[in-house]
Each structure stands twice: as C-alpha cells, then as structure tokens.
C-alpha positions as CSV (number, residue, x, y, z in Angstrom):
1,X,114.1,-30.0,59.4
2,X,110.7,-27.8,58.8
3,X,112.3,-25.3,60.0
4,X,115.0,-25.4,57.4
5,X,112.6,-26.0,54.8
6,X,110.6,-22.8,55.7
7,X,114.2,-21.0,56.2
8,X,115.2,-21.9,52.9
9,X,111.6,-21.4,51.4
10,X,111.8,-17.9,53.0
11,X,115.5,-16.9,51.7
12,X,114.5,-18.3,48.1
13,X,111.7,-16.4,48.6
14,X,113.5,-13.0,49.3
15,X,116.0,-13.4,46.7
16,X,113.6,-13.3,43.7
17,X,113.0,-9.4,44.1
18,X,116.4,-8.8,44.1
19,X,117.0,-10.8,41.0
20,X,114.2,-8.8,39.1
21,X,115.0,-5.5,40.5
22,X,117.7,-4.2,38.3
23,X,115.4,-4.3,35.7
24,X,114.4,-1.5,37.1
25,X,116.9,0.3,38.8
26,X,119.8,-1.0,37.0
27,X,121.8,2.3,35.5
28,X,122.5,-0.4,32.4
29,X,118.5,0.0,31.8
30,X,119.1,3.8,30.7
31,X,121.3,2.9,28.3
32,X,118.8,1.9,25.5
33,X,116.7,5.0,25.7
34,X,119.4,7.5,25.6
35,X,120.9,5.3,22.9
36,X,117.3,6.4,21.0
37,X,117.4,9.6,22.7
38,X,121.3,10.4,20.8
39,X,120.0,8.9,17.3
40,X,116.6,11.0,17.4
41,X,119.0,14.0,18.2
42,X,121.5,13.1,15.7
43,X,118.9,12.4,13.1
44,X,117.3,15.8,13.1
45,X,121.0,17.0,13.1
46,X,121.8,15.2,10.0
47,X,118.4,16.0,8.0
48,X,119.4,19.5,8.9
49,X,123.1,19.5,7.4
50,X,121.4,17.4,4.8
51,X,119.1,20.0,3.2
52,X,121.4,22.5,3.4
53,X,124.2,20.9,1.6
54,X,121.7,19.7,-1.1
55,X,120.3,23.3,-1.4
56,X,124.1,24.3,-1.7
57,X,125.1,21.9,-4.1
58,X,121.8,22.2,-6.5
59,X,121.8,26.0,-6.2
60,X,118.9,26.5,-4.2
61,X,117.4,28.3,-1.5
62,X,115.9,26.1,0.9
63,X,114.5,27.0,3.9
64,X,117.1,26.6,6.9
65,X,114.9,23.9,9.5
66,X,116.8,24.1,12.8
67,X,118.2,20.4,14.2
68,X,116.2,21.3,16.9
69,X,112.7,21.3,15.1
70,X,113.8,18.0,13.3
71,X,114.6,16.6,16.1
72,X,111.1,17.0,18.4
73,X,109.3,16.1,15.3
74,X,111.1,13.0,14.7
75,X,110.2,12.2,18.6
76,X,106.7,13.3,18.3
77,X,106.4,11.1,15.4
78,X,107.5,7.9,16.8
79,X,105.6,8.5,20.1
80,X,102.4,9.0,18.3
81,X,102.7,6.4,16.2
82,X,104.5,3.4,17.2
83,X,104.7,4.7,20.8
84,X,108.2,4.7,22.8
85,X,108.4,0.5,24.1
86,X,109.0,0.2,28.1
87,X,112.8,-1.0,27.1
88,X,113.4,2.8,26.2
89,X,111.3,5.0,28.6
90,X,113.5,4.7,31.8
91,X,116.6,5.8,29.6
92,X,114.1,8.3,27.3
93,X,113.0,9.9,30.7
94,X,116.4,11.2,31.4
95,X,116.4,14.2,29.0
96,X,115.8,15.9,32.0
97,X,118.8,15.2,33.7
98,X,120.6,16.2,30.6
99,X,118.7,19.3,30.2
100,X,119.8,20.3,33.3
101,X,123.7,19.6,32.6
102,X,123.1,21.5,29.4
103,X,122.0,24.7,31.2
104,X,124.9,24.3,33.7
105,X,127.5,24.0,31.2
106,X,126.0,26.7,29.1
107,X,127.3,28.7,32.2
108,X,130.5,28.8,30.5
109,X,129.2,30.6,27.6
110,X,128.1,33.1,29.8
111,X,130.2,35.7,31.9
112,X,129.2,37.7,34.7
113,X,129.3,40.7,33.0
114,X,126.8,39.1,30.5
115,X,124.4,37.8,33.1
116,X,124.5,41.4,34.8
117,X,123.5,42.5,31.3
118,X,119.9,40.9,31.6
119,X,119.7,44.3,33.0
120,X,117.1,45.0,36.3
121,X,114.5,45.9,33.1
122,X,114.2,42.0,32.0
123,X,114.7,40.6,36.0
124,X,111.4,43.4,37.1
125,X,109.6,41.4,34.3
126,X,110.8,37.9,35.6
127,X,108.7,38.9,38.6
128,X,105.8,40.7,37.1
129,X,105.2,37.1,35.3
130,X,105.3,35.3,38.2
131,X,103.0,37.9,40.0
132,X,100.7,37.7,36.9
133,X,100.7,34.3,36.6
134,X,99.7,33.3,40.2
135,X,96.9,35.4,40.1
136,X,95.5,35.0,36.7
137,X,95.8,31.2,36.8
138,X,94.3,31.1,40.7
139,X,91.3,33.4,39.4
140,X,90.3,31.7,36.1
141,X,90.5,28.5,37.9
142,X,88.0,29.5,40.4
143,X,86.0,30.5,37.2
144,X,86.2,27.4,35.7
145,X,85.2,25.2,39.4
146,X,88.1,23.4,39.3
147,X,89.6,21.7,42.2
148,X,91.2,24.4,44.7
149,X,94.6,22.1,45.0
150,X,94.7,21.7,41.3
151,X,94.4,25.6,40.5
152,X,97.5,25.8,43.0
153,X,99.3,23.5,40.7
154,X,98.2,25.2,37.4
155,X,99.3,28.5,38.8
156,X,102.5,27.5,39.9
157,X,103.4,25.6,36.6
158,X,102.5,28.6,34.6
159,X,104.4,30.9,36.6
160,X,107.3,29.3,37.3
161,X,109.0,26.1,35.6
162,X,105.9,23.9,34.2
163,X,106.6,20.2,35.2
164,X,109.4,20.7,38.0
165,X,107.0,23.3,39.8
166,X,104.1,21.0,39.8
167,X,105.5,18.3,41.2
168,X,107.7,20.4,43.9
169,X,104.1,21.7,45.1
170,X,102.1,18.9,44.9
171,X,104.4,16.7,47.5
172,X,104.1,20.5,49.5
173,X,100.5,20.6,49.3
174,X,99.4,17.4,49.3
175,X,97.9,16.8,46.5
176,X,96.2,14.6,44.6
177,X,98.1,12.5,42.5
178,X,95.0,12.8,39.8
179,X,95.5,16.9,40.1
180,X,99.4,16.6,39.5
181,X,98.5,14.6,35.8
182,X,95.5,17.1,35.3
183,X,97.9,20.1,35.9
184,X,101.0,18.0,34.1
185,X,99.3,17.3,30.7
186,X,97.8,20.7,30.4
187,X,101.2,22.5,30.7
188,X,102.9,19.8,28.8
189,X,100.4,20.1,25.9
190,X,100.8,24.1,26.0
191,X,104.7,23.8,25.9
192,X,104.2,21.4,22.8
193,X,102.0,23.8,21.1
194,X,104.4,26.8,21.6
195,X,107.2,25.2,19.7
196,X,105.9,26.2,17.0
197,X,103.8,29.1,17.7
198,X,106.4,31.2,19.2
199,X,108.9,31.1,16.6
200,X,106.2,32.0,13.7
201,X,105.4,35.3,16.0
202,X,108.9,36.3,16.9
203,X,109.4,36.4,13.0
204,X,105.6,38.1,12.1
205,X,106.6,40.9,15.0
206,X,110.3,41.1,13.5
207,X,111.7,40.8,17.6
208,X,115.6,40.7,18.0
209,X,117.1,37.7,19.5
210,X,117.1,39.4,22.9
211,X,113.5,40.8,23.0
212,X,112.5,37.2,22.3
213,X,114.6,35.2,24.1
214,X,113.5,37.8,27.0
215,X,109.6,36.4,25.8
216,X,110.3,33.3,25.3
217,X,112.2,33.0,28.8
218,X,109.1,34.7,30.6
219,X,106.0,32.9,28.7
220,X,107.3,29.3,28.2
221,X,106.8,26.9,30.9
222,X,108.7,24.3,30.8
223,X,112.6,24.7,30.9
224,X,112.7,22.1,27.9
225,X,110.2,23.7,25.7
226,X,112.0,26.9,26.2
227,X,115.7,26.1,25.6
228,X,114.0,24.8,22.1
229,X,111.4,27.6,21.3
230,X,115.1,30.2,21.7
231,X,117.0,28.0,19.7
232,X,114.8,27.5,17.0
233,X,114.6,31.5,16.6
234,X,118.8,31.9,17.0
235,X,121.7,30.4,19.0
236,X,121.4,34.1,20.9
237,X,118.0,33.8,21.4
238,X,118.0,30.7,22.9
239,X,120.8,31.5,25.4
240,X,118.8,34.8,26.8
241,X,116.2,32.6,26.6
242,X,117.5,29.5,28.9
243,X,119.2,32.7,31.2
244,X,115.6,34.6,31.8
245,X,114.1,31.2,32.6
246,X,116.8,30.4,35.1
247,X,115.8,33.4,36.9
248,X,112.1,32.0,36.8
249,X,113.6,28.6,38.1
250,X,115.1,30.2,41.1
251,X,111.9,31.3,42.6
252,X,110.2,28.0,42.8
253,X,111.2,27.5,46.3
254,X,110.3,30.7,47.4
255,X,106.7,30.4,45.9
256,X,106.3,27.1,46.6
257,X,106.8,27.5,50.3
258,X,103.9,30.2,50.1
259,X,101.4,27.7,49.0
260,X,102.9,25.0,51.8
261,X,102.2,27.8,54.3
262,X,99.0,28.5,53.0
263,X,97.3,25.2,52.8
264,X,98.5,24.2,56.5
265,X,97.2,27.3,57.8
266,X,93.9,25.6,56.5
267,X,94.7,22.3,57.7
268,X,95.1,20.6,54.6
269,X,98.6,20.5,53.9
270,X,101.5,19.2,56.6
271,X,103.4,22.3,58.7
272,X,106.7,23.5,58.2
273,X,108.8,23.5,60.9
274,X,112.1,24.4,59.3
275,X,111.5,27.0,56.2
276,X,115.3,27.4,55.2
277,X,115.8,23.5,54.6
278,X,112.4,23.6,53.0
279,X,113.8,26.3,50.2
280,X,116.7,24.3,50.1
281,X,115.3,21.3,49.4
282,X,113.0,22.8,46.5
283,X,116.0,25.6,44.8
284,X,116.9,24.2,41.9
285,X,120.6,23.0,42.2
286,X,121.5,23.5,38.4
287,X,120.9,27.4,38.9
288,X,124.0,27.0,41.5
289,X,126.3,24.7,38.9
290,X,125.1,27.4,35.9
291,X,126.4,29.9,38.4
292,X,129.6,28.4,39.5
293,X,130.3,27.6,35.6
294,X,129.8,31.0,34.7
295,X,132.0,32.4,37.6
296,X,134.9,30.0,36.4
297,X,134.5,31.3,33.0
298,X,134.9,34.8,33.8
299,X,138.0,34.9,36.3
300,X,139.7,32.9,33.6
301,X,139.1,29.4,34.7
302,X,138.7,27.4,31.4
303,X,141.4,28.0,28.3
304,X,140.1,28.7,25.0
305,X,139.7,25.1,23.9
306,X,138.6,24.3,27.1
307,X,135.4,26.2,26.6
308,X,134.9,25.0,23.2
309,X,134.8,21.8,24.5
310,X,132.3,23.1,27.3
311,X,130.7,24.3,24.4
312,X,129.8,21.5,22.8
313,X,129.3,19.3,25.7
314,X,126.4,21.4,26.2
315,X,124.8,21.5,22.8
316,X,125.5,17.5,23.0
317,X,123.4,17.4,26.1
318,X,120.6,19.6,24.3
319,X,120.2,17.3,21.7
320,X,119.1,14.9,23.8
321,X,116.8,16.9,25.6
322,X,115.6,18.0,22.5
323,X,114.6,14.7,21.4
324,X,113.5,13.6,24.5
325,X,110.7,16.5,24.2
326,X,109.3,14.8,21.5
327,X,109.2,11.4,22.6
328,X,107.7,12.0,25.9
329,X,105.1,14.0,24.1
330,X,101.9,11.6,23.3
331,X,99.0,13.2,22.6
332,X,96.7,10.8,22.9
333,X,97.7,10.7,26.6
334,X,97.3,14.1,27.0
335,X,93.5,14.1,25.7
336,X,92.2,11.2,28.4
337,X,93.1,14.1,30.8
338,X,89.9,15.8,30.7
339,X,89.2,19.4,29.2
340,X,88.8,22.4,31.7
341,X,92.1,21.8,33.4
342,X,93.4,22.1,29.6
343,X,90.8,24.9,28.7
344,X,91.8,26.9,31.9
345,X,96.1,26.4,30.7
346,X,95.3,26.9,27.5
347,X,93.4,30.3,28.2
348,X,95.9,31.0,30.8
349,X,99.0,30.8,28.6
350,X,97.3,33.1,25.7
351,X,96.9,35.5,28.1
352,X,100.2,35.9,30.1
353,X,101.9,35.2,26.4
354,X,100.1,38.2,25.3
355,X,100.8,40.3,28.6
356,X,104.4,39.6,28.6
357,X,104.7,39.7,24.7
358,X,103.5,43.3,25.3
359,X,105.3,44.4,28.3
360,X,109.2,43.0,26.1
361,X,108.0,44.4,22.9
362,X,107.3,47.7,24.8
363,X,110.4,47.5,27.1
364,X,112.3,47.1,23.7
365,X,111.1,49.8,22.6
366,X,111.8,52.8,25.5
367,X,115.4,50.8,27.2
368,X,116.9,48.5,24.1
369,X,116.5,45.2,25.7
C-alpha cells in the first residue's frame, strides 16, 4: 500500500505541469495578442482613411499620416503607458513571424527581372555597409571599454539585421545573456528613433523612392523598423527598401560564422566542426520563400487575382508587424540598460547613416539608382 500511495503521489505529482503548461505553449495563448496586434493595425488604418475622408469632405488639405505611423504610435502609446498585460505578449511577440511571411509574400510583387534591377551598384553598397559596420562598431567599442563579446554583438546588429543577428551570434559566441539585452535595447532604441528621423531626411534631401529605400535598406537595423521607415516614405520605397535589407539578411550566416571561428580560435567560444550546417542553420529561411515567391511570379505562376490576393496577404501581415513594433517598444525598459552600450549604437548608427546616406545620394547622382 505505501507504495501505491507514493505511486499515486508521484503520478499526481507529474501531471500538475502538464495541466499548467499550455498556458504557455498552448498555440490558443497567441490568439489574444494578435487579436490586439490586428486592432492596433487596423486602428492606425482607420484614423488614416479617417482624416483623409474628413479633409475630403470639409475641403481641406490635411496632411496624408501613413497607417503605418498610426499604427506604431498607437503601440508605443499603450506600451508606455498602460504596458502590454502577460495575456497578450506571447501572441504580441509574434509580429516577427508575420514580418517574415510579409517579406516572403512580397516576393510576389517582385519579379526577377526587378530584383536583377537592384543593379550590382546597390548589392557593392550592401557589402560596403557591412564592411563598415563591423569595423566601425568593433573600434568605437574598444573606445568606449566595453565588453569584447558585447562589441561582437553591437557590430553584428548594426551591420546586418539588428535583433535576429544578435541573437544568432550570441548562442555562436557564447555570450552573455546580460551582453545580448545590452546589445538588444541599444539597436532596438536606434530602430525606434529612426522611424521618424529617416522619413523627415529623405523629404529635407528631396531622395526618390529608390535612392531611399536603397538608404533605408542599408542603414536600418532591424528588418521591422525598416519595412516601416520605406513605407512611411512610399509603397515603392518601402519594397526597395524590404529587397536591399534582404540582401543584408542573407549574409548573417556568413558573418556570423566568422566571429564563431574567431572566438574558438581564442578558446572562448565552442568549435565548429561542420561549417556548411552551421550557415544553414543561421541563413535566414524567409530569403529562400521571398525567392521561391518571386520565381513563381515571374514564369507566370500566380493569375492576376491570384497576386492581388498575395498582395494583400502581405500588407495584412505588415500591419501586424507594424503594430507589434510599437508594442514591443518600452522605453522605460530600454533606459535600465545602461548608457555606453547605447552611446556607442547611437554614435555608431549616426555614422554609418551618414556614410551610406552619402555613398546612395552620390551613387544616385553618377548611375540613376
């Protein structure tokens, strides 16, 4: 009979986890937070449609806010005031996934032809931005004393794709989870910051949609912040933009297996023993589907409506990422994180902004972007 006891004790015992657990990883725990996600998205959508048909039917000229704007101040709003409850921040966090199918289906708004367009002018500056990047951010780090893993981080989230990159790298380079947040907020502030900064300059410096989706595609970090820095400028804008920063996305296995190498070679970091599952592993798998979209679309795949429908599948799926920018954007967060790390991004950002703002608006100039 003990033994029963402490049999039954132990299997009432084990079941109590499981009957907690889909709390957590129950997919029916998304659905609140990208309930909020679609009605943050939808809202800066409707204030949108709103002015305009207010201007329209009162005879004025109001200025034309993009949904996109609306909808990461709405989020920025709530998450700085209120604060996002824990019943929405599983569902909230998956404006990433969504961001992700956006891009892919945006493949279908893009041809072959038009992707050969980017032209080996705009791909040579992909990869002058990543040079630049990696050794402006690994020098003004060392500057600044910061932590030698941590500059690894900042310079691969400034060069490459913010967030994604940092976290890629830190499991490569075994870092601390204390760098990762450093690096994290610092890019994640910088990305909120150039929302609105980049727009206001495009206009002041009078760039076509191509010369600043090129810019925005080469000087934005994160993927996020960049599909909604083009689109507030122009639709056209922010597909060059989203297609230049695909490009960047490509290379994070590539560079990230360069800092693996390195830190193992100084005992710090584990060795690699097979370096083409490694890259596969870290390649971004959207830039395949954007691809295989894309390739569908231009042998004829999809019929017209079909591609409308692609179409607006993948604005659907921006809208969410676009409010998910803002909710997941707290600054109050981001200031515990400490200032040089942010000092050194921030400094960082201005610079290679500047750089590449100059090397586009000069490219423009002599080949047409």
């Amino acid at each position: 009979m003990p033994n029963t006891i402490a049999i039954n004790q132990a299997a009432t015992t084990a079941t109590k986890p499981t009957a907690t657990k889909p709390t957590t990883t129950n997919p029916l725990g998304l659905i609140p937070g990208i309930l909020l996600l679609a009605a943050v998205g939808y809202a800066g959508k409707f204030i949108e449609q709103f002015i305009a048909r207010y201007g329209k039917s009162h005879h004025l000229v109001l200025p034309n806010i993009e949904y996109v704007l609306w909808a990461i101040l709405i989020g920025l709003l709530i998450a700085n005031t209120i604060g996002v409850p824990e019943l929405f921040r599983r569902g909230v966090a998956t404006y990433e996934f969504w961001l992700k199918t956006g891009i892919v289906l945006l493949g279908a708004r893009f041809i072959l032809g038009d992707i050969a367009k980017l032209g080996g002018i705009a791909l040579l500056l992909v990869f002058v931005e990543i040079a630049l990047g990696l050794a402006f951010m690994t020098y003004l780090g060392k500057a600044f004393h910061l932590k030698p893993k941590l500059v690894s981080l900042l310079a691969v989230g400034s060069s490459i794709c913010g967030v994604s990159a940092i976290i890629a790298a830190q499991g490569a380079i075994e870092a601390d989870e204390e760098d990762s947040s450093f690096a994290i907020a610092a890019i994640l502030a910088l990305g909120a910051i150039s929302l609105f900064v980049f727009p206001l300059v495009g206009h002041a410096l009078h760039l076509s949609d191509r010369a600043y989706g090129v810019w925005t595609g080469l000087a934005v970090d994160n993927t996020a912040e960049t599909a909604a820095a083009g689109a507030l400028y122009s639709d056209a804008a922010g597909k060059v933009a989203v297609l230049v920063k695909t490009c960047r996305n490509a290379m994070i296995g590539f560079v990230v297996l360069g800092y693996a190498i390195y830190w193992a070679s100084k005992g710090q970091a584990a060795g690699i023993q097979n370096k083409a599952a490694f890259l596969w592993t870290k390649f971004p798998k959207f830039v395949l589907g954007f691809l295989l979209i894309s390739l569908l679309a231009s042998v004829g795949f999809f019929s017209k409506p079909g591609l409308l429908a692609i179409g607006n599948l993948s604005r659907w799926a921006f809208l969410l990422t676009f409010a998910g920018v803002g909710l997941r954007t707290n600054f109050r967060d981001l200031s515990k994180q400490g200032l040089r790390p942010f000092l050194v991004g921030a400094i960082g950002e201005v610079v290679i902004a500047l750089v590449t703002l100059g090397l586009v608006f000069a490219a423009d100039r002599v080949f047409h972007l």
